[in-house]
C-alpha positions as protocol buffer text, in pm:
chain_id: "A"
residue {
  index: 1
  type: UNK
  ca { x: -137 y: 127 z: -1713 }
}
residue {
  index: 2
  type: UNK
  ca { x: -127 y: 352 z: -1397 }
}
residue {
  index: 3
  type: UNK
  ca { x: 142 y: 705 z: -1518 }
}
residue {
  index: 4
  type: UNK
  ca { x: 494 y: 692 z: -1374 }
}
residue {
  index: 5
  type: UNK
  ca { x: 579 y: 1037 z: -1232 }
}
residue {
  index: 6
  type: UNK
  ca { x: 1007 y: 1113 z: -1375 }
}
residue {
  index: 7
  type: UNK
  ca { x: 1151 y: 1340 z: -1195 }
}
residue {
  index: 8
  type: UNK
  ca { x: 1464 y: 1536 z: -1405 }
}
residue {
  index: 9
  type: UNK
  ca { x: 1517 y: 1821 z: -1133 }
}
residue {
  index: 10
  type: UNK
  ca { x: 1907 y: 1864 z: -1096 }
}
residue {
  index: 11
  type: UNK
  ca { x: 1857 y: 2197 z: -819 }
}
residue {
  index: 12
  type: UNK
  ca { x: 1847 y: 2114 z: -477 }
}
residue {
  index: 13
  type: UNK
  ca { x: 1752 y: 2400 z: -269 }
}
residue {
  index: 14
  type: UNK
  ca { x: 1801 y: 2405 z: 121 }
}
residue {
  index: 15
  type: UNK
  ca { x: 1554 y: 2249 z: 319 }
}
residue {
  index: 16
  type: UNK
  ca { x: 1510 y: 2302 z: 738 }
}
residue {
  index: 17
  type: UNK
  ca { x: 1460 y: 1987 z: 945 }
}
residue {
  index: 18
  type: UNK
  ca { x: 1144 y: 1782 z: 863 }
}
residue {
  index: 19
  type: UNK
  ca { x: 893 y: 1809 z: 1118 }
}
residue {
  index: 20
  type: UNK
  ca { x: 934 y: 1433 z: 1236 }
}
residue {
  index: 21
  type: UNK
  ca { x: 1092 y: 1153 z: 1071 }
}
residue {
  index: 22
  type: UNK
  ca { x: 883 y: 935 z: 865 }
}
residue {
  index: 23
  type: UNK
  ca { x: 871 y: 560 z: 837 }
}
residue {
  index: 24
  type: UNK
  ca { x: 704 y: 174 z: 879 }
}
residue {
  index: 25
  type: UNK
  ca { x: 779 y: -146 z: 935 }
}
residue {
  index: 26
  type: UNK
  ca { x: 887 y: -421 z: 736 }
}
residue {
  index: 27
  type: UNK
  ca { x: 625 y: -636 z: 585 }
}
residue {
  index: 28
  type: UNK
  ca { x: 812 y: -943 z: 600 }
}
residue {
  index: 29
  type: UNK
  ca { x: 1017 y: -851 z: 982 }
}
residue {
  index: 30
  type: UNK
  ca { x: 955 y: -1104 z: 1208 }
}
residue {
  index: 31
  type: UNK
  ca { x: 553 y: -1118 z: 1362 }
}
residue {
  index: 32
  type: UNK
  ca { x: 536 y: -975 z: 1701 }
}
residue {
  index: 33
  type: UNK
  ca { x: 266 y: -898 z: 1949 }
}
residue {
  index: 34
  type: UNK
  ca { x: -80 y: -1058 z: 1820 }
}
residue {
  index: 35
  type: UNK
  ca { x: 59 y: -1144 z: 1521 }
}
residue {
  index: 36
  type: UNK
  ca { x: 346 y: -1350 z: 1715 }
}
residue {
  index: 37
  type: UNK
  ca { x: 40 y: -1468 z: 1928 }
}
residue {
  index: 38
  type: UNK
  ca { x: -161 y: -1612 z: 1685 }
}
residue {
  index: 39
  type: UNK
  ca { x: 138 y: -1848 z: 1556 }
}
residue {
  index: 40
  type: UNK
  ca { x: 240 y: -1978 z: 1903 }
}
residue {
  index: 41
  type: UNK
  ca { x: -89 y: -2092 z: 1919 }
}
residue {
  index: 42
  type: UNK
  ca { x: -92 y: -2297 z: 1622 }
}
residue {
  index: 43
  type: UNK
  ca { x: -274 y: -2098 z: 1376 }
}
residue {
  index: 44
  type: UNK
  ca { x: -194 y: -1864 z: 1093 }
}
residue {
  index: 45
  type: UNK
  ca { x: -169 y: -1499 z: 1211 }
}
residue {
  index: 46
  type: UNK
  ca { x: -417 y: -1306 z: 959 }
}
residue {
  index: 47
  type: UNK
  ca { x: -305 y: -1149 z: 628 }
}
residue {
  index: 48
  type: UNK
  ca { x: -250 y: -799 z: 619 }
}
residue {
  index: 49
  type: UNK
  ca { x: -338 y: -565 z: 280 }
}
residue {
  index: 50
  type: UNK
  ca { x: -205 y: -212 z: 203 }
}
residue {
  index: 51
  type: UNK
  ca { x: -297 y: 67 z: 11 }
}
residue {
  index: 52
  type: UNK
  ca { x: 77 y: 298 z: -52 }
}
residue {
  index: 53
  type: UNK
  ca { x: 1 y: 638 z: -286 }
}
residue {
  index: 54
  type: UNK
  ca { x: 318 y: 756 z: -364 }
}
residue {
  index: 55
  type: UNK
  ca { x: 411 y: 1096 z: -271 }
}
residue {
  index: 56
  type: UNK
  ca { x: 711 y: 1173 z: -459 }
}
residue {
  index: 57
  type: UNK
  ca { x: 1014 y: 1293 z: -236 }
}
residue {
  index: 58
  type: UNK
  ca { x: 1338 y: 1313 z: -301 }
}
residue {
  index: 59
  type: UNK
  ca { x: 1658 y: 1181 z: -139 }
}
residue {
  index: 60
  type: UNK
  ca { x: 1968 y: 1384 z: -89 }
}
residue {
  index: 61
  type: UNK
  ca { x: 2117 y: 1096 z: 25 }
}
residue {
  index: 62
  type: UNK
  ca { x: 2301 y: 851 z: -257 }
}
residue {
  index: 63
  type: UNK
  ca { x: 2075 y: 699 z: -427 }
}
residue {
  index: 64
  type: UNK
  ca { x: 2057 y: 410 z: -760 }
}
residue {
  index: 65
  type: UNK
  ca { x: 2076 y: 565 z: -1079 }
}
residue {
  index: 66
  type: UNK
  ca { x: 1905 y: 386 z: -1344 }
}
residue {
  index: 67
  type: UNK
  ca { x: 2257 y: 263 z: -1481 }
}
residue {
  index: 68
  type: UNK
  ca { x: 2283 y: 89 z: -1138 }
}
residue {
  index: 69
  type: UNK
  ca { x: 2583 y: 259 z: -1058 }
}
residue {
  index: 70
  type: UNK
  ca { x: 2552 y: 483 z: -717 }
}
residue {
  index: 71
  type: UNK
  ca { x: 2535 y: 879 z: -755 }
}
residue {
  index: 72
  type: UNK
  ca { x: 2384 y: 1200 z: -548 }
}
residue {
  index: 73
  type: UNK
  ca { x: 2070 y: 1090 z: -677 }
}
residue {
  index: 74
  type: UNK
  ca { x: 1958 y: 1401 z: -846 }
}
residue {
  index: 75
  type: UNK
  ca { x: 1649 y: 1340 z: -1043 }
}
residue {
  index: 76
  type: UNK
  ca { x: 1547 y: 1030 z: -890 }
}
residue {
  index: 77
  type: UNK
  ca { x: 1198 y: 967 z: -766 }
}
residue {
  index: 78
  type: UNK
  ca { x: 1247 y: 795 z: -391 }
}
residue {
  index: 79
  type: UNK
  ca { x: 1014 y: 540 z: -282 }
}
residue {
  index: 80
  type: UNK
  ca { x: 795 y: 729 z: -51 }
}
residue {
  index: 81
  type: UNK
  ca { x: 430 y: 652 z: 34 }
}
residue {
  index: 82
  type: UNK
  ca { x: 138 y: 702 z: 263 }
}
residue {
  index: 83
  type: UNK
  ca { x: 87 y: 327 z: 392 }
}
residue {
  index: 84
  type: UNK
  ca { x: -239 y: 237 z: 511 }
}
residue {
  index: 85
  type: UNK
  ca { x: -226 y: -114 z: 657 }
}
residue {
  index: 86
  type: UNK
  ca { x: -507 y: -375 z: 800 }
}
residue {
  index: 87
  type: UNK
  ca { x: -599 y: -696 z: 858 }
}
residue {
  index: 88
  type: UNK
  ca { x: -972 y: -913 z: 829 }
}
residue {
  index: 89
  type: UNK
  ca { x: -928 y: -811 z: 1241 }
}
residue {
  index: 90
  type: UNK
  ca { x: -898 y: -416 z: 1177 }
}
residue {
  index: 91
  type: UNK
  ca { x: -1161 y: -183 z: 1099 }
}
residue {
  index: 92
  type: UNK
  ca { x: -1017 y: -6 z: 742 }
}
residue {
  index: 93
  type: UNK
  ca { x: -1261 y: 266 z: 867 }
}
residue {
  index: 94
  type: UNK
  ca { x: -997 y: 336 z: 1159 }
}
residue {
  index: 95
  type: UNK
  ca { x: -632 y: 282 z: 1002 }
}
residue {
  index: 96
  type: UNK
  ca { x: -395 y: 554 z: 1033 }
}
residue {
  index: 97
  type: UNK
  ca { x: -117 y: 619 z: 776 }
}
residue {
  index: 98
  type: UNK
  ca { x: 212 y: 630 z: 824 }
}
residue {
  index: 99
  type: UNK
  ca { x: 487 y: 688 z: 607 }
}
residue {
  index: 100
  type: UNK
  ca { x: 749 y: 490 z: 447 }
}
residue {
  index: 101
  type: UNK
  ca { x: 1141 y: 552 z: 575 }
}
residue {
  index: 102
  type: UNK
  ca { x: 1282 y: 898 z: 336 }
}
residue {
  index: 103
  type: UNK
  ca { x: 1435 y: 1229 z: 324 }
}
residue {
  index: 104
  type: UNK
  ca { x: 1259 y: 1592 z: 279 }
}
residue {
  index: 105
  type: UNK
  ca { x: 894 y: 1523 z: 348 }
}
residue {
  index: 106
  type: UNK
  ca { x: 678 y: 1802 z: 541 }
}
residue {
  index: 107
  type: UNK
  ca { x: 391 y: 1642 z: 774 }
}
residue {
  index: 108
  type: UNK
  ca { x: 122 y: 1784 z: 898 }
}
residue {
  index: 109
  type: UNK
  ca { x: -151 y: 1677 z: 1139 }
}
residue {
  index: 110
  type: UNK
  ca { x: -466 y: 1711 z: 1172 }
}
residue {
  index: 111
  type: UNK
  ca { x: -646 y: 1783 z: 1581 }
}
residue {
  index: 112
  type: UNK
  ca { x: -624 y: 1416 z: 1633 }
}
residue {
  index: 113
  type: UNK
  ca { x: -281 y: 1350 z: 1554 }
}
residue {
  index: 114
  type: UNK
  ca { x: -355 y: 1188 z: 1235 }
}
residue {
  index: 115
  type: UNK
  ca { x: -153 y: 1242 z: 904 }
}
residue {
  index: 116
  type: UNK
  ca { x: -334 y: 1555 z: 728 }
}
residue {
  index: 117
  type: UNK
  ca { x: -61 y: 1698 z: 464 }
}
residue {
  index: 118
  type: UNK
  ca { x: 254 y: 1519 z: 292 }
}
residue {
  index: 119
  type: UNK
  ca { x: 453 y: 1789 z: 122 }
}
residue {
  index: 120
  type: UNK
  ca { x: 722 y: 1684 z: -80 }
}
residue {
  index: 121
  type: UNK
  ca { x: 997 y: 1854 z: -311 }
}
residue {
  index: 122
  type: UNK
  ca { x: 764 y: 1778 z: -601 }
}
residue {
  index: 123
  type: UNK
  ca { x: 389 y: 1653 z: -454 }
}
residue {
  index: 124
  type: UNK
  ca { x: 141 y: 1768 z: -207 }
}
residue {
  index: 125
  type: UNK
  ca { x: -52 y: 1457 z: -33 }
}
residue {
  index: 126
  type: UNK
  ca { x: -372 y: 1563 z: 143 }
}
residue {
  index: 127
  type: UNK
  ca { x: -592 y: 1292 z: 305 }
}
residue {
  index: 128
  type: UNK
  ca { x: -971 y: 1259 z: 418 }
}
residue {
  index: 129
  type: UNK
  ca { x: -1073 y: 1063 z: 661 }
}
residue {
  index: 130
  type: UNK
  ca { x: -1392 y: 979 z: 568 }
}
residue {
  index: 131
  type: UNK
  ca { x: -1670 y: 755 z: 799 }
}
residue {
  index: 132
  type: UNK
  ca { x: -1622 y: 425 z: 630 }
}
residue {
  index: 133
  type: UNK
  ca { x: -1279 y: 480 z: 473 }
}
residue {
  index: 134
  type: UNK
  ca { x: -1033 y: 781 z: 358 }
}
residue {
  index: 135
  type: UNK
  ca { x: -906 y: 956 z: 35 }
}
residue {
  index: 136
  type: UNK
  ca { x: -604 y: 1045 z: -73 }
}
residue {
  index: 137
  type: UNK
  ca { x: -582 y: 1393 z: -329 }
}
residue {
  index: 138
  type: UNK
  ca { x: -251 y: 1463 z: -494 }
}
residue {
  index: 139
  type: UNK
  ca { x: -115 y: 1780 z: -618 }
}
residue {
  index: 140
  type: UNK
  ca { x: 173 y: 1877 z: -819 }
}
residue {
  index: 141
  type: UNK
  ca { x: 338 y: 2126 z: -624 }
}
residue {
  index: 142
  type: UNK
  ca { x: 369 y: 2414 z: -875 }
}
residue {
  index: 143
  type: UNK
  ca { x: -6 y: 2383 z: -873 }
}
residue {
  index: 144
  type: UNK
  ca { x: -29 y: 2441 z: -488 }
}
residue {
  index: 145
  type: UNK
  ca { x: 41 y: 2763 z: -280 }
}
residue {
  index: 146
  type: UNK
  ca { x: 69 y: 2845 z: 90 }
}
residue {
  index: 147
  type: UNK
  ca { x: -250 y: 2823 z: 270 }
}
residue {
  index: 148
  type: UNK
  ca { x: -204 y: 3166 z: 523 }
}
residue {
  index: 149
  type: UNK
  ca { x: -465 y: 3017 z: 709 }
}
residue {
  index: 150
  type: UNK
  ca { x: -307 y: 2706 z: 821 }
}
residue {
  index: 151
  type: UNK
  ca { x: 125 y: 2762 z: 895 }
}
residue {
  index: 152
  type: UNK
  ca { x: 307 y: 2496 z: 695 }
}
residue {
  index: 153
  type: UNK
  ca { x: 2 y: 2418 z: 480 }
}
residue {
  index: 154
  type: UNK
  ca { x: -17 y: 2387 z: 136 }
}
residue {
  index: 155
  type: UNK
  ca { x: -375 y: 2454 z: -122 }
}
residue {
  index: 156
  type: UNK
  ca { x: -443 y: 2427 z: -477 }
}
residue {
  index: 157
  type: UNK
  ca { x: -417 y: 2700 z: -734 }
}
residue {
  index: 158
  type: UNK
  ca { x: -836 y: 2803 z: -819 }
}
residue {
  index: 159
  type: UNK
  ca { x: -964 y: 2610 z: -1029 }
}
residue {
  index: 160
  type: UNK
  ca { x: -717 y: 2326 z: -1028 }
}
residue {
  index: 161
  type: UNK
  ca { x: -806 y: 1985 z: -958 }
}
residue {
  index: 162
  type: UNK
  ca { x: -604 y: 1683 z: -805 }
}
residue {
  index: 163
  type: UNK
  ca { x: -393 y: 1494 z: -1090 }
}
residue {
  index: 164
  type: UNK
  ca { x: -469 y: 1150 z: -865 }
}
residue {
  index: 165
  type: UNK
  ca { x: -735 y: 1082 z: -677 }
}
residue {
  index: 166
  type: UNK
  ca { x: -695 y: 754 z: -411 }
}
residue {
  index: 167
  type: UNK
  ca { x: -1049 y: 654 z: -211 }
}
residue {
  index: 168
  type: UNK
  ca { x: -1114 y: 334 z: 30 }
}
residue {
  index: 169
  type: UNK
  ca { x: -1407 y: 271 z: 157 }
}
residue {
  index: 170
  type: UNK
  ca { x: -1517 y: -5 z: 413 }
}
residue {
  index: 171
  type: UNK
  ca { x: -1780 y: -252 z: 237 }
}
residue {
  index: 172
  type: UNK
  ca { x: -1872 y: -491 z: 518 }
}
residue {
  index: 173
  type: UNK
  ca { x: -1653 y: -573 z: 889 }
}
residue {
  index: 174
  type: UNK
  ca { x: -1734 y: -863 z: 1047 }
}
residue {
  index: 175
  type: UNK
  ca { x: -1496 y: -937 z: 1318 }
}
residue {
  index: 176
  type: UNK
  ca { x: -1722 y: -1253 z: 1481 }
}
residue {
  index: 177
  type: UNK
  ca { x: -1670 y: -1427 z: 1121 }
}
residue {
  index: 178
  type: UNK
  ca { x: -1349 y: -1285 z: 1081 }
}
residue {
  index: 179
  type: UNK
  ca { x: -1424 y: -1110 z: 765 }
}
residue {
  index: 180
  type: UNK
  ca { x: -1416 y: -746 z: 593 }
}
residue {
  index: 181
  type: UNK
  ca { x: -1454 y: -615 z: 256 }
}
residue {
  index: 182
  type: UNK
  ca { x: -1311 y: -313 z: 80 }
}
residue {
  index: 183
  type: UNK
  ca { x: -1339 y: -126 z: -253 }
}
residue {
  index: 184
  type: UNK
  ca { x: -1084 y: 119 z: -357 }
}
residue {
  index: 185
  type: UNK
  ca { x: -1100 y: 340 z: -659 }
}
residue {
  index: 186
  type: UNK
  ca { x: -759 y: 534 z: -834 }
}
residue {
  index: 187
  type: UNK
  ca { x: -863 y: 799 z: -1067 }
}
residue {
  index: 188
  type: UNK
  ca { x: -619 y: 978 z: -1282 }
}
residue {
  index: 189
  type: UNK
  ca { x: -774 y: 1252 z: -1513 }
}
residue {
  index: 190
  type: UNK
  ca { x: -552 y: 1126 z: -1767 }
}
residue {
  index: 191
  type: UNK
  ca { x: -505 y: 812 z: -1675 }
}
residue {
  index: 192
  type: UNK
  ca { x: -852 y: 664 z: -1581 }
}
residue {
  index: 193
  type: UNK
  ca { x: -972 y: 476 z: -1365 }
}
residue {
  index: 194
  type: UNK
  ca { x: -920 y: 151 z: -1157 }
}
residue {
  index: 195
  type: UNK
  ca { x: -1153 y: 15 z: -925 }
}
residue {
  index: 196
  type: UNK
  ca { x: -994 y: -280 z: -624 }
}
residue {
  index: 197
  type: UNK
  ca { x: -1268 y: -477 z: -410 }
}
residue {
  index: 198
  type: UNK
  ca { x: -1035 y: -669 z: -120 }
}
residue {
  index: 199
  type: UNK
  ca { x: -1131 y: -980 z: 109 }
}
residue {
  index: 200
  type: UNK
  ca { x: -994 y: -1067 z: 391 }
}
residue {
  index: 201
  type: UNK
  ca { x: -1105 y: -1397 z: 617 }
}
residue {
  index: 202
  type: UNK
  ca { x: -941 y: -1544 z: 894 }
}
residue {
  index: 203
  type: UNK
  ca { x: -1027 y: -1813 z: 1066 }
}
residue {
  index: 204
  type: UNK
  ca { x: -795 y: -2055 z: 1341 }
}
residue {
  index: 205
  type: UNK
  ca { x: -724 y: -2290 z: 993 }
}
residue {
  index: 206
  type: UNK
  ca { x: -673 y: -2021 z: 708 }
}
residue {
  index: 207
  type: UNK
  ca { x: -610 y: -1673 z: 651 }
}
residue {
  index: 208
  type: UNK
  ca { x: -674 y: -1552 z: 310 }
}
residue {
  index: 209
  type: UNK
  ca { x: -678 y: -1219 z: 71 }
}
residue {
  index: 210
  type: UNK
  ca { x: -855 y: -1178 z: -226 }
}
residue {
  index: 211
  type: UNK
  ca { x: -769 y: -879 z: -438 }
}
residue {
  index: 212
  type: UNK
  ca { x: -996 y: -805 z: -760 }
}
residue {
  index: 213
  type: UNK
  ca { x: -901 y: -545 z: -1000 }
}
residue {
  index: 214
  type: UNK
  ca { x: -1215 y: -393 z: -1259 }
}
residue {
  index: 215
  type: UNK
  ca { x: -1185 y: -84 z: -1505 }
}
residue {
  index: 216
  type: UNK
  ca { x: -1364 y: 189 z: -1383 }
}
residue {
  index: 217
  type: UNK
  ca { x: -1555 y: 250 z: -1087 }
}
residue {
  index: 218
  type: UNK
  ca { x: -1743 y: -59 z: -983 }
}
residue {
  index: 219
  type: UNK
  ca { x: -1702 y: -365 z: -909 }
}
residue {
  index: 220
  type: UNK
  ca { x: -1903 y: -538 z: -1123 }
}
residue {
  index: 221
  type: UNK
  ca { x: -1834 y: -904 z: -1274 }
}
residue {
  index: 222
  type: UNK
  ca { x: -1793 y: -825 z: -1642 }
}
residue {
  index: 223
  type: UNK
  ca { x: -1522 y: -465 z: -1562 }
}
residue {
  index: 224
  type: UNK
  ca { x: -1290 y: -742 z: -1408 }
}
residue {
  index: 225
  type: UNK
  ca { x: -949 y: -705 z: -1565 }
}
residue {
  index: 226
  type: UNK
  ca { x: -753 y: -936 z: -1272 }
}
residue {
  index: 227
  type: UNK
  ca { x: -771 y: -1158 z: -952 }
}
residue {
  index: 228
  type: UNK
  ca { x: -520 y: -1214 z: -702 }
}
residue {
  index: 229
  type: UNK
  ca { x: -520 y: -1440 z: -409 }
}
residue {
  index: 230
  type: UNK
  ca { x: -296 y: -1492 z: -88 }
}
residue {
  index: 231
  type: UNK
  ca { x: -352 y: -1762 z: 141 }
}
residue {
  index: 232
  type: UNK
  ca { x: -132 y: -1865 z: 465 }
}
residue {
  index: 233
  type: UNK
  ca { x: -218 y: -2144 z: 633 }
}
residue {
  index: 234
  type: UNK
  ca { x: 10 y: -2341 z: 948 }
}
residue {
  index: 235
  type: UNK
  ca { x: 287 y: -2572 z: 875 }
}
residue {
  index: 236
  type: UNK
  ca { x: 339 y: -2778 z: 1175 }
}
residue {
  index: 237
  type: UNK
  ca { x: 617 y: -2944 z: 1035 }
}
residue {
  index: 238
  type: UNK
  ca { x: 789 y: -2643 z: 1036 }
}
residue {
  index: 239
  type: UNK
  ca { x: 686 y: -2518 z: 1235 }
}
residue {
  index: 240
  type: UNK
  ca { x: 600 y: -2207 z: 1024 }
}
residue {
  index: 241
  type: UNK
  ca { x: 327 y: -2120 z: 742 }
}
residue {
  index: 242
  type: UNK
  ca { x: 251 y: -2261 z: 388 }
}
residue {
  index: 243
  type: UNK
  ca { x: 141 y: -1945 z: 167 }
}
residue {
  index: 244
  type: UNK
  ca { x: -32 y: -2000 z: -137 }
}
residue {
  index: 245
  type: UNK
  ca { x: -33 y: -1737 z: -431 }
}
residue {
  index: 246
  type: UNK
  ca { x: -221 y: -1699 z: -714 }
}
residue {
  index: 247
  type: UNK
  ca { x: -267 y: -1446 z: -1002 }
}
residue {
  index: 248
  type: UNK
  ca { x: -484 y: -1441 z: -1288 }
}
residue {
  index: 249
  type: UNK
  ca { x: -575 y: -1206 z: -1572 }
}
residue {
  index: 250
  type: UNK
  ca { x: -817 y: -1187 z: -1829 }
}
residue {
  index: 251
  type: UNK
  ca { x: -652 y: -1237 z: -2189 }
}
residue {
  index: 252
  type: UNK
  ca { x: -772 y: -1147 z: -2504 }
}
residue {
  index: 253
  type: UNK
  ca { x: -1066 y: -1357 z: -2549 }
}
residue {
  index: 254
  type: UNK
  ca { x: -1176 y: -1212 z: -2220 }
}
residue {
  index: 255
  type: UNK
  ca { x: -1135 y: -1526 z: -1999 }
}
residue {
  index: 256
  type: UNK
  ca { x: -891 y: -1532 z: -1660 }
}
residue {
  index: 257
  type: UNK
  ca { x: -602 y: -1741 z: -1734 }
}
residue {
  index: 258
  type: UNK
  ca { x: -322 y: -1812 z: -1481 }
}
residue {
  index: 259
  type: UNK
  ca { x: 14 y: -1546 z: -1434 }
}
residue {
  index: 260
  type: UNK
  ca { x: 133 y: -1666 z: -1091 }
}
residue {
  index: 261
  type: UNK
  ca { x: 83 y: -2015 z: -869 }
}
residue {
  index: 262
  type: UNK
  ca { x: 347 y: -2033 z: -626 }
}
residue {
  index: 263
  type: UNK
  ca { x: 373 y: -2225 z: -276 }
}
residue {
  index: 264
  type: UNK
  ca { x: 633 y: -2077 z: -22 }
}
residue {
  index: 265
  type: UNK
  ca { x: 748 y: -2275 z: 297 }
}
residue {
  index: 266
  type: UNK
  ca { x: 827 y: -2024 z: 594 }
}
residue {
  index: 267
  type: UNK
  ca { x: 984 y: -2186 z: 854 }
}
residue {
  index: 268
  type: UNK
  ca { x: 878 y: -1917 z: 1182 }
}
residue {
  index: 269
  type: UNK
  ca { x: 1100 y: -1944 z: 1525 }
}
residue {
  index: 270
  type: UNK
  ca { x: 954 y: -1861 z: 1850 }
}
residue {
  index: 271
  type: UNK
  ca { x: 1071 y: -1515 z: 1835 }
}
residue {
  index: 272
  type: UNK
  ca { x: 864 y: -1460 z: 1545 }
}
residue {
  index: 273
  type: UNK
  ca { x: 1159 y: -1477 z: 1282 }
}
residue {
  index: 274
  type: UNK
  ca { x: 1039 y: -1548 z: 933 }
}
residue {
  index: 275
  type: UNK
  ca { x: 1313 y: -1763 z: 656 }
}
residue {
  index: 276
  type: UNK
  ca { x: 1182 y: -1867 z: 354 }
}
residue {
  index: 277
  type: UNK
  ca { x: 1245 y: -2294 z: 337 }
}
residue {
  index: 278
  type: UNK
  ca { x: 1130 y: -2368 z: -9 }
}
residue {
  index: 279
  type: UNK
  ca { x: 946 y: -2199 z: -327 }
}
residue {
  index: 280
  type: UNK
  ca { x: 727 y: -2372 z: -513 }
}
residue {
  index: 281
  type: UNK
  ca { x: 596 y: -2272 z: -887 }
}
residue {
  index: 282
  type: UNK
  ca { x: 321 y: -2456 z: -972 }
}
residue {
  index: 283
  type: UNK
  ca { x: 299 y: -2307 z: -1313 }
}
residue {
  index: 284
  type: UNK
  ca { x: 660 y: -2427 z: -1461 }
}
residue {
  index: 285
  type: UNK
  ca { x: 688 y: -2786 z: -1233 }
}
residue {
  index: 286
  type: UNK
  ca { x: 961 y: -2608 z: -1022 }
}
């Protein structure tokens, strides 16, 4: 069970403008460019995966409280993360993260324009770009102070280390075969640790994810704790995509047994729009 950070603050200090305005796109917005390409030619555009550490702002816009009734939002955690975002067709080795849509997050950037430092009201993000991947350290931020040598930048107290620690690394890219591997690994001192290998193919027929979770480390076969699969394949009748999605996860007597087997008809215009026709769950008859 990965910790959930709750946030009781009820002070909200002044804050000058952020230095840009963070945010992404909508997973499920209509395709466009290559994406939008790939369909008008009759075949499933590829499957994209993300990796999203959190990094904690907060809103001082309304926000839910956890009654569901609408407040100022004080003590609320928003949902804020470093997105990292890529496809069978992109080397992982060469994403850049951006940042999901919120209020009151610092960014920083490194000589090549890339994301270097997320400061928020409560976390300090720093990220690694690493030759086959990148990491991700978090900090709380009474355990950070103001790095002279850097304006805007934030360090860690000596002697304190990250309370999460996020790495991706690039396994194996093949874009003639249409193919790359991954392995993430989540560490939390007090939490432990999760390991996530990810597959992506794509081919002019199929396009397909396969997500493995294992405790600890490695991926090896007898750590695996869960597999997930995501498969999107053309619907000419549609026109649009069937997608096919599976979970399983090892029970008690150590064998994978089925938690999710649904089939979902997209119907896709030739703008790219995307409206779900039909659901399909395989595990109830429905």
């Amino acid at each position: 069970m990965r910790p959930v950070l709750l946030l009781f603050s009820i002070a909200c200090a002044a804050h000058a403008e952020p230095i840009e305005v963070a945010g992404s796109g909508n997973v499920k917005g209509p395709f466009t460019g290559k994406m939008l390409e790939t369909f008008l030619r009759g075949s499933p555009p590829p499957v994209l995966t993300s990796n999203q550490p959190n990094v904690g702002a907060i809103s001082r816009k309304a926000a839910q409280w956890f009654g569901n009734s609408e407040g100022m939002g004080v003590g609320l955690e928003s949902d804020a993360a470093l997105v990292f975002t890529y496809s069978a067709m992109d080397r992982a080795s060469e994403v850049k993260p951006k940042l999901t849509m919120t209020e009151g997050l610092y960014i920083l950037r490194d000589q090549q324009g890339r994301i270097d430092q997320v400061i928020s009201d409560v976390l300090v993000a720093k990220v690694e770009y690493r030759p086959k991947g990148w990491e991700v350290d978090m900090w709380n931020i009474e355990e950070t102070e103001y790095d002279s040598a850097r304006p805007g930048a934030r360090k860690p107290l000596p002697g304190i280390a990250p309370f999460s620690v996020t790495r991706v690394d690039e396994l194996s890219y093949d874009p003639d075969k249409g193919v790359q591997e991954t392995l993430g690994v989540a560490t939390w001192p007090e939490g432990g640790t999760v390991a996530t290998k990810t597959t992506l193919r794509v081919n002019p027929n199929r396009s397909l994810l396969v997500r493995e979770e294992y405790s600890g480390a490695e991926a090896v076969p007898e750590k695996l704790i869960a597999r997930e699969t995501f498969q999107r394949i053309y619907w000419k009748e549609g026109p649009g995509l069937r997608q096919l999605i599976q979970r399983q996860t090892k029970n008690a007597e150590g064998a994978l047994e089925p938690e999710e087997d649904i089939e979902e008809l997209w119907k896709v215009d030739p703008q790219g729009v995307r409206v779900l026709e039909k659901t399909i769950n395989h595990l109830s008859g429905r």
